[in-house]
N, C-alpha and C positions, 0 to 999 in steps of 0.2 A: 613424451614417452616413445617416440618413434626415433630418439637416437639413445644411446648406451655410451659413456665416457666414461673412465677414470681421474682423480687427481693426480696431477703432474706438477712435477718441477717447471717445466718449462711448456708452451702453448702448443696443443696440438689439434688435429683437425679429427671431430669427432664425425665421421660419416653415419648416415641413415639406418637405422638396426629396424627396420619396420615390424620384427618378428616378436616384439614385446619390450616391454621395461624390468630392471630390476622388480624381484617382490617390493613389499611395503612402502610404495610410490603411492598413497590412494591421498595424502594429508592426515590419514586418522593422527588422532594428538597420542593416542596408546603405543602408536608403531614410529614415534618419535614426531611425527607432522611432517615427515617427508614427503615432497612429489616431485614431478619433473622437471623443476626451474634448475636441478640440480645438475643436469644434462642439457636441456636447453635453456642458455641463460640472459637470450636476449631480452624478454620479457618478465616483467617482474609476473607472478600468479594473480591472477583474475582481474588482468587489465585488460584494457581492447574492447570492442563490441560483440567480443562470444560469449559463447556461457556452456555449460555441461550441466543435466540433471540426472533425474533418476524416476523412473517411473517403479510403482510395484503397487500391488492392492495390499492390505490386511491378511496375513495368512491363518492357512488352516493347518494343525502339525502335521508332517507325511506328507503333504500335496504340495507335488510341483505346481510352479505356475511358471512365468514368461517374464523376465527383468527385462525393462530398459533402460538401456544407460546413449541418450544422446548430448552426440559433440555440435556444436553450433558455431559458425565465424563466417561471415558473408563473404571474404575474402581467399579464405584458405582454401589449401587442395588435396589435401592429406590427414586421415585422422587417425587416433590410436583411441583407447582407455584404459583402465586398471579399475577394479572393484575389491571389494572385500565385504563379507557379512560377518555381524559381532553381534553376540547379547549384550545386549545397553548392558546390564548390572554387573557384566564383568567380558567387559571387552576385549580383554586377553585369549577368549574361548571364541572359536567359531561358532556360527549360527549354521545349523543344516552344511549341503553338501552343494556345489556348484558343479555344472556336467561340464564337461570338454566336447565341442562339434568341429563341423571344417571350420567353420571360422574363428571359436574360442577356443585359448590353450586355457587352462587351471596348473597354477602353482601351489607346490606347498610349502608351507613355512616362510619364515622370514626372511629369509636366503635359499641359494643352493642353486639345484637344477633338478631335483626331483618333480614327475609331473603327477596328476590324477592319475586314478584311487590316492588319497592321500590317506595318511595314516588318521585315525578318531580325532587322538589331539593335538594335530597340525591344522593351524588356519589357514587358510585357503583364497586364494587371488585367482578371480578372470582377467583375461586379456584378451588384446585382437594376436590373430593371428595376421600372416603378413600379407596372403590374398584378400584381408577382409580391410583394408585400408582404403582400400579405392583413391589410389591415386589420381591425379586429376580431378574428381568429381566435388564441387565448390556448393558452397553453404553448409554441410552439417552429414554427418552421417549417426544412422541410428543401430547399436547393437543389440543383438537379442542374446540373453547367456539367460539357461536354463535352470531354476534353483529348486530346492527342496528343503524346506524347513525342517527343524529337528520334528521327529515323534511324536515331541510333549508340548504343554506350552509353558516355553522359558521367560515369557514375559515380551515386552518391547523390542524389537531387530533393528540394530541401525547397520544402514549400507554406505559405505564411505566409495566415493571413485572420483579418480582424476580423469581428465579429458585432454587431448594433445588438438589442437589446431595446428597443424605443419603446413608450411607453405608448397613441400616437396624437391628444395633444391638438392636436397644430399649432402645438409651441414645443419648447425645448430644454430642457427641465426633464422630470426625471423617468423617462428614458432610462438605459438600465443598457448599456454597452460593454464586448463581451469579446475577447481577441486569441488565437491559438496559434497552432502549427506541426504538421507534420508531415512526416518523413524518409522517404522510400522507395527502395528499390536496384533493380537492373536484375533483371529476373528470368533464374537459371542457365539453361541451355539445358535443356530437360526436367526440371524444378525439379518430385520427383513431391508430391502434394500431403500434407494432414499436419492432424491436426485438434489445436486450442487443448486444452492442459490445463485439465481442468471445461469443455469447448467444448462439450457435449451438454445441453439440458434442452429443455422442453416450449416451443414455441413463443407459448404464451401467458400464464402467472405469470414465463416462465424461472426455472422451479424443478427439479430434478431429483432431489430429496431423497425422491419416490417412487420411485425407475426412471422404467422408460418400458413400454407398453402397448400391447394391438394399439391402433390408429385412435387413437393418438397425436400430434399434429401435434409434431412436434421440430423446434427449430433446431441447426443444427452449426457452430460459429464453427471456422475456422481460415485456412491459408493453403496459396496455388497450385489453387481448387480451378476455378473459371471463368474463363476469357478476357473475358468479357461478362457484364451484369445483364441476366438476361430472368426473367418467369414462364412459365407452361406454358399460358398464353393462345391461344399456335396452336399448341400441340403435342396437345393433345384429340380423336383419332382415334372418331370414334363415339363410343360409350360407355367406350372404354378411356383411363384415365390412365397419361400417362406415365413411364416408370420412368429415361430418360433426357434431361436437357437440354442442348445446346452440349457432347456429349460426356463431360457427368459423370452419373456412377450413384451406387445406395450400397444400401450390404448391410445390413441388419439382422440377423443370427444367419444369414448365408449366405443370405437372403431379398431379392429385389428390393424395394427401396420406392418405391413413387411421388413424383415429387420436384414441388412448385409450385414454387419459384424458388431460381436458382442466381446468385452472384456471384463473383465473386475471394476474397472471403472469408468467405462466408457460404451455406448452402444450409437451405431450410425441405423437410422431405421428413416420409412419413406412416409411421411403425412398420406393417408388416405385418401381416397376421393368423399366430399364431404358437402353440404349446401347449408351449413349452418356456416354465422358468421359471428364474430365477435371471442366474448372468453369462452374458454374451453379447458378441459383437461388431460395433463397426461399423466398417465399413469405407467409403472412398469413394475411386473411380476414374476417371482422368482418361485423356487421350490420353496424358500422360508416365506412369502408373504407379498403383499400389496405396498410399494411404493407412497407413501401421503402423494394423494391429488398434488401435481405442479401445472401451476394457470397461465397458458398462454392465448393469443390471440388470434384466433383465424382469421383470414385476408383472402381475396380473390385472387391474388398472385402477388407472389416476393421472391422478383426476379435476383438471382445470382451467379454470374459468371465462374466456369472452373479455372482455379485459381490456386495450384498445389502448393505453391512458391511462395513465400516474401521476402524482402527486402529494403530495408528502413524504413519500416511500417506500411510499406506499397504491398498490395497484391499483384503480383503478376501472371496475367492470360498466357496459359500455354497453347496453341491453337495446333491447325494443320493441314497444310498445304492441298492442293487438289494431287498432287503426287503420293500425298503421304509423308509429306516433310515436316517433322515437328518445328513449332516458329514459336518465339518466344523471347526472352529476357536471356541472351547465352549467358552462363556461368552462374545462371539460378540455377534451373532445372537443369541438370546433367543430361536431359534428351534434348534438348535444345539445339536444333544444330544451325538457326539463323536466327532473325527477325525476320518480321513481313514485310515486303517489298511497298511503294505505293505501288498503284495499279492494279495490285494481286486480287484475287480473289482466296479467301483463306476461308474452313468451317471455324468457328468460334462454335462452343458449348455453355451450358448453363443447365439452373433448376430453379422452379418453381415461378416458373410464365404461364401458370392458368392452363384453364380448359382445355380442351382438343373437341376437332369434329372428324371422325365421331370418337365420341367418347370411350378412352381405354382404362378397363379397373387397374388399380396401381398394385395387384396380388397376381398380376399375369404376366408374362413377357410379352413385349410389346411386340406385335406385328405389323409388316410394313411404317410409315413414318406418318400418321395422322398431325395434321396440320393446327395450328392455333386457330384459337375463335378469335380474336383478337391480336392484329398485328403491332408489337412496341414499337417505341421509335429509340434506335438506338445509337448514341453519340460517338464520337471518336477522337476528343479535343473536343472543338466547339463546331466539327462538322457531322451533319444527319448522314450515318453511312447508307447505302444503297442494297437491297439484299432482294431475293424473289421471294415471293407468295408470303408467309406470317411465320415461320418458322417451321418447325415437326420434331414431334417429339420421337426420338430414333432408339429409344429403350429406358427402361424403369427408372422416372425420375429427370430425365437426360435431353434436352429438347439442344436442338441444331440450328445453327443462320450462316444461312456462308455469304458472307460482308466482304464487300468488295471496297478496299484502301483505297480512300481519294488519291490520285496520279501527283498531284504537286502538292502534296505533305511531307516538311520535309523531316529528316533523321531526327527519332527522339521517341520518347516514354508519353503516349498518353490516353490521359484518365479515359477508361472506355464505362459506359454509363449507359443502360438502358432502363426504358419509363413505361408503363403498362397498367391501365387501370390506376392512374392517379398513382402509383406508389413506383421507387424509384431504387434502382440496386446501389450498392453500397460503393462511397464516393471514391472509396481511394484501389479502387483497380485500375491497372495499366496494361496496357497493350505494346510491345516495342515495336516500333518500324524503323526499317536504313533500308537503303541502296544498297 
């Protein structure tokens, strides 16, 4: 969707249109099953190791929410999409209205060049706009386009969108094309909320195979629990963290926890400080209701390295220099601008390493960097790296080791693995190091 051809008699060279695709490129089967292999045609659609989804809660008629339509391809450098919303029952009809911002255009109709306000009964295509492609920037790019449901409830919404993986040469070769859908239904009137079965792990391996820990960062996947996508950005009162956002809470073993960011189906919130151990509950509460009790386990610590990245099933450590130079996996993380040297001394990050002396509530910003009670020992390959004092935890949830790379290790990806209290973080994180 990031090049634009016509049919020709004879072969021509279709250069880069980054500024969107024809309308009715999304696959829907109603608007013919078109998408972009029609312009890029070196790959067949939904080959390769990318993929395209679609994110959305259950709506309410009238109320906007926050679509996501992400592109994924661990190789590519360039991304586009195309959306459409449809009443399932007659998919001919647009569903609600789609906004235009700096980075979405909106189309209307089937053709043309007319853009938003579209007329009632014109349906309606988001797109990237051509700033919002990020060129260069490899693994996936996520779009956000702003929707609004019709008024009424017309029953079931499906969202059809295509996805461009472009490689960025400035031709049609080389480009991976991926399509899907997604159904959502009107939300019940006071629809109380309800967390995913296995919906609980640690917000940064998402592993849950240790429990969970005080200053744990956890994500909780389920559904009905936000109206709206916000973090806890302006909700930061002094020094107190928020226990509440847009009306949602969550209990940890009958514990407030502080929450950073809440969505319709997704909430990142911090385990409490706590001295029970074993099963426990969480709970999360909305304006409609109480959550069913979800049982997890409490641990003395279930360490997890930060790890925003993957890559054929690897997590990879984005770390950072004593300059300030982000080190890492280049061409995962687009901040990435090395790997870690041997020799170097580098901070590494993580959650959920236990105690501190002395002891900081997990509902306060953290002052100065109190140290662990318990120093891990943590691996690099099959060597004990070297670090001072036991770590510290350097803000909400966020403990620090600045690990100094054996000198004669040489170029390559490996498993970084720290042990603490018997229990052991999750195997397949990596660390890159080169010369």
């Amino acid at each position: 969707m990031l090049l634009l051809g016509g049919l020709a008699a004879a072969p021509v060279l279709m250069f880069a249109f980054s500024s969107g695709p024809p309308q009715a490129r999304t696959g829907a089967p109603v608007d013919g099953g078109l998408n972009c292999t029609a312009c890029h045609r070196s790959n067949p659609v939904n080959t390769g190791p990318g993929r395209v989804f679609i994110t959305a809660a259950n709506y309410t008629p009238g109320v906007r929410q926050t679509i996501q339509v992400r592109v994924e391809h661990p190789d590519q450098m360039r991304w586009g999409f195309q959306l459409t919303a449809r009443i399932q029952s007659d998919q001919t009809k647009k569903a609600g209205t789609l906004t235009p911002d700096d980075n979405i255009r909106v189309r209307c109709g089937l053709s043309g060049t007319a853009e938003a306000p579209c007329p009632a009964d014109a349906v309606e295509f988001a797109e990237h706009r051509v700033n919002a492609t990020n060129p260069g920037q490899r693994a996936g790019r996520t779009f956000e386009i702003q929707w609004t449901p019709p008024d009424s409830d017309v029953g079931p919404i499906i969202f059809y969108a295509a996805g461009n993986a472009a490689n960025n040469d400035g031709t049609n070769s080389g480009d991976f094309i991926y399509t899907t859908n997604l159904t959502i239904s009107p939300v019940a009137a006071g629809a109380k909320p309800a967390i995913s079965s296995g919906g609980i792990a640690d917000a940064f391996n998402f592993s849950i195979a240790n429990g969970i820990s005080s200053n744990t960062w956890i994500a909780i996947v389920g559904q009905n629990f936000a109206t709206t996508t916000r973090t806890w950005d302006d909700a930061i009162t002094g020094a107190s963290l928020p226990t509440e956002l847009s009306g949602v809470s969550v209990k940890i073993n009958n514990k407030p926890a502080p929450i950073y960011f809440v969505s319709p189906a997704q909430i990142n919130a911090l385990a409490p400080l706590d001295d029970d151990y074993g099963d426990v509950t969480v709970v999360v509460t909305t304006p409609s209701g109480d959550s069913p009790p979800f049982t997890v386990k409490r641990v003395e610590a279930s360490p997890a390295f930060y790890t925003p990245f993957a890559q054929n099933d690897r997590l990879f450590v984005t770390a950072v220099a004593l300059d300030g130079t982000l080190l890492g996996k280049v061409g995962v993380d687009s901040r990435v601008r090395r790997a870690a040297r041997p020799g170097e001394t580098i901070q590494i990050f993580g959650t959920g390493f236990g105690d501190t002396d002395p002891e900081v509530p997990t509902d306060r910003i953290v002052s100065g960097a109190p140290g662990l009670e318990d120093k891990p020992t943590i691996r690099l390959g099959e060597t004990v790296v070297d670090f001072p004092g036991k770590g510290n935890l350097v803000s909400a949830g966020i403990y620090q080791f600045n690990i100094t790379i054996p000198s004669g290790l040489p170029d390559g990806d490996y498993a970084l693995v720290a042990e603490t209290g018997g229990v052991r973080s999750a195997a397949n994180v990596f660390l890159s190091v080169a010369r």
